[in-house]
N, C-alpha and C positions, 0 to 999 in steps of 0.2 A: 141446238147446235148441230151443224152438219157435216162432213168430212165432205174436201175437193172432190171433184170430181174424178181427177187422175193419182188420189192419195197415195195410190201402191207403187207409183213414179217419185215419190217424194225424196227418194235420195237420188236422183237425177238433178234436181234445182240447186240454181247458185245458192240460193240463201239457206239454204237447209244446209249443203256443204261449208258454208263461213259460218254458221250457229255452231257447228260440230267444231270448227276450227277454232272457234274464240273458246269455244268451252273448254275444250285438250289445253292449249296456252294459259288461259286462266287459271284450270286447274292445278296443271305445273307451278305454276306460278304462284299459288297458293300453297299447296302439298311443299313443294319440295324449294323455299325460297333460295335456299345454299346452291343448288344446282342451277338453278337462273341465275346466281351472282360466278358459276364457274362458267356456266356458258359463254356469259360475256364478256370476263377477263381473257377467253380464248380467240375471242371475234375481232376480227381484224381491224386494223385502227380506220382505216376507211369508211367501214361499216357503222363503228363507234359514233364518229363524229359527224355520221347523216343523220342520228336517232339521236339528241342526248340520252341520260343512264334514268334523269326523273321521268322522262315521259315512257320509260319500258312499259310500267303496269298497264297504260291507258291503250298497247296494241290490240289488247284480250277485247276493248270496249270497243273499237274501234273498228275489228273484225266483226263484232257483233252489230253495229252498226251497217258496216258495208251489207250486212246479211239481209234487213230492211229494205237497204238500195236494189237488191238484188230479186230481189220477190215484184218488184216492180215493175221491173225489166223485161221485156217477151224475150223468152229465151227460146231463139229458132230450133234448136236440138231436141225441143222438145216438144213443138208444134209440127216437125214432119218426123216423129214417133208416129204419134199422133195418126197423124193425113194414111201413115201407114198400115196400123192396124185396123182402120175403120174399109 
């Protein structure tokens, strides 16, 4: 096994920032389930009724997911890094 080639940029990528972000949500969302159920009795009714309440858990997975899509992705930001230190 080998580490990337730009490894010590790794918190520069989408998908490492949405792994980080599914992980914090999840956590919460496991650690402290009380306070995900106050969150959301405080969130406005607009917001409520674009998410139902059963599909809350599945954002954590969801974020985790897009983090997949995201590694896939060329991410220009980080290709004229790149073009620049060379």
């Amino acid at each position: 096994m080998k580490l990337i080639e730009n490894w010590r940029e790794c918190w520069r990528f989408w998908s490492t920032r949405l792994a980080i972000l599914g992980t914090a949500i999840t956590s919460v969302l496991l650690a402290f389930p009380e306070a995900a159920l106050s969150v959301w009795a405080i969130m406005p009714v607009e917001f409520k009724n674009a998410i139902p309440a059963q599909y809350m858990p599945f954002i954590g997975i969801g974020v985790f997911a897009l983090s997949i899509v995201a590694r896939l992705i060329k991410q220009e930001g980080l290709e004229n890094a790149k073009r620049e230190e060379s």
